[in-house]
N, C-alpha and C positions, 0 to 999 in steps of 0.2 A: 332594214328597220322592221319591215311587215312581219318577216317571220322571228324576229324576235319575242314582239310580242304573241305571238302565235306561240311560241314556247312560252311564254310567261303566264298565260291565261291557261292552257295546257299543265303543268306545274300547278296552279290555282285549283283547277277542277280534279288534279290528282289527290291533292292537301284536301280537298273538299271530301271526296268520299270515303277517305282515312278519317274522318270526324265520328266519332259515334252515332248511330244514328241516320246518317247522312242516305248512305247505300240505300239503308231499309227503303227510307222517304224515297230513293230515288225514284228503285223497283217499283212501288205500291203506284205511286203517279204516273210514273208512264206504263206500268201494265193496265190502270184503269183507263186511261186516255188511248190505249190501243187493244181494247178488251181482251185481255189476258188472262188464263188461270196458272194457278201456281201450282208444281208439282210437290212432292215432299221433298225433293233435292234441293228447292231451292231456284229450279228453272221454271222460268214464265214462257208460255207458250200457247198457239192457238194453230188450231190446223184448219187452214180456211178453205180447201179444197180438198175433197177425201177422195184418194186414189180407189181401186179396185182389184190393186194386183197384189200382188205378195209381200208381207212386210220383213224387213231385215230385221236379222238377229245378230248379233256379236263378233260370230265369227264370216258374216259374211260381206262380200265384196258389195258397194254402190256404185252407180252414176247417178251424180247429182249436180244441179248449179246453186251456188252458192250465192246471196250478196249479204258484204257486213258494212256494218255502219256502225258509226262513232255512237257514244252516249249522246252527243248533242239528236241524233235521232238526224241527221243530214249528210254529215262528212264520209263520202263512201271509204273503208279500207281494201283498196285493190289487191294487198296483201294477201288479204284472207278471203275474197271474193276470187269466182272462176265456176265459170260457164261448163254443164257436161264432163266433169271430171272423176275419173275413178278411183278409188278408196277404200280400204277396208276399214268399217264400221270401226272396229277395235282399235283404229290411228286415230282417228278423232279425239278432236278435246272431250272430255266429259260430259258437258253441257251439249254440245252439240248430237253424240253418241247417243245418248237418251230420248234428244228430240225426233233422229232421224229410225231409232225404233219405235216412235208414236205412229210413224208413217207407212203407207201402203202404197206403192208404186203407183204415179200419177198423184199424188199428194203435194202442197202446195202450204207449208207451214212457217210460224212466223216464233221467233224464239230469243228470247230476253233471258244470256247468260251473264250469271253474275262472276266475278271476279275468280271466286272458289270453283267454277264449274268452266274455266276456262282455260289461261294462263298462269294464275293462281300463285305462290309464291316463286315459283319456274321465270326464266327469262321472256321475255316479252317482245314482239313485232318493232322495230322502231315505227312505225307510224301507228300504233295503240299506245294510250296514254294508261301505263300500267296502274293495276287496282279498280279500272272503271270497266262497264258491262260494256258487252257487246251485242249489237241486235242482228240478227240473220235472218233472213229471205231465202228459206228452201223450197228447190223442188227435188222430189224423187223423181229419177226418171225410168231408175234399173234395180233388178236387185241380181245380182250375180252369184250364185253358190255353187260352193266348191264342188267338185264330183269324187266320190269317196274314193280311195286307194283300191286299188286290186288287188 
């Protein structure tokens, strides 16, 4: 019964941000309540610890840990969260890809993607309630580049 309604309230908040309107209001209140600035993409982001080492570009390799969390701002997704893991920048989602070029190794940033900058009209996580943001907890810990051909 419990997780029924956990799909039906889920459903609810999906139908909710499809509302005109709805998304915008979401963004604006929880980037103000977790003081956020807004990029021109469209991603909300704050980098609360500024690293000192080298910052990634596009085509290069990261380590980084990851935590995402639902739009409720609580429900962790273990999915898309994972500790120390390597990446090329260019895999990433959109939103994410942009946030983790704000950053410079040892950086520690906080990133409110919206639906467009995510999974977008693409297939979706089954534990992400598709069309709602997702909020990330990044650290850089690496930046990896490639070594040119010989």
């Amino acid at each position: 019964m419990g997780r029924r309604v956990q799909q039906i309230e889920a459903l609810a908040r999906q139908r909710a941000f499809a509302l005109p309107g709805n998304l915008e209001q979401y963004m604006r209140s929880t980037s103000k309540r977790l003081n956020l600035e807004e990029a021109d993409s469209g991603l909300w982001y704050s980098i609360m610890t500024v690293g000192k080492g080298d910052r990634p570009g596009g085509a290069d390799t990261v380590i980084l840990s990851c935590l995402a969390v639902a739009a409720d701002c609580q429900t962790k997704l273990p999915e898309l969260s994972s500790a120390r893991f390597r990446v090329r920048v260019s895999d990433l989602m959109p939103g994410l890809r942009e946030g983790v070029q704000m950053m410079a190794v040892g950086s520690q940033g906080t990133f409110l993607v919206p639906p467009k900058l995510s999974f977008g009209e693409g297939p979706w996580p089954a534990s992400v309630e598709k069309g709602a943001p997702i909020l990330f907890q990044v650290t850089l810990h690496e930046v990896v580049r490639e070594e040119p051909a010989k």
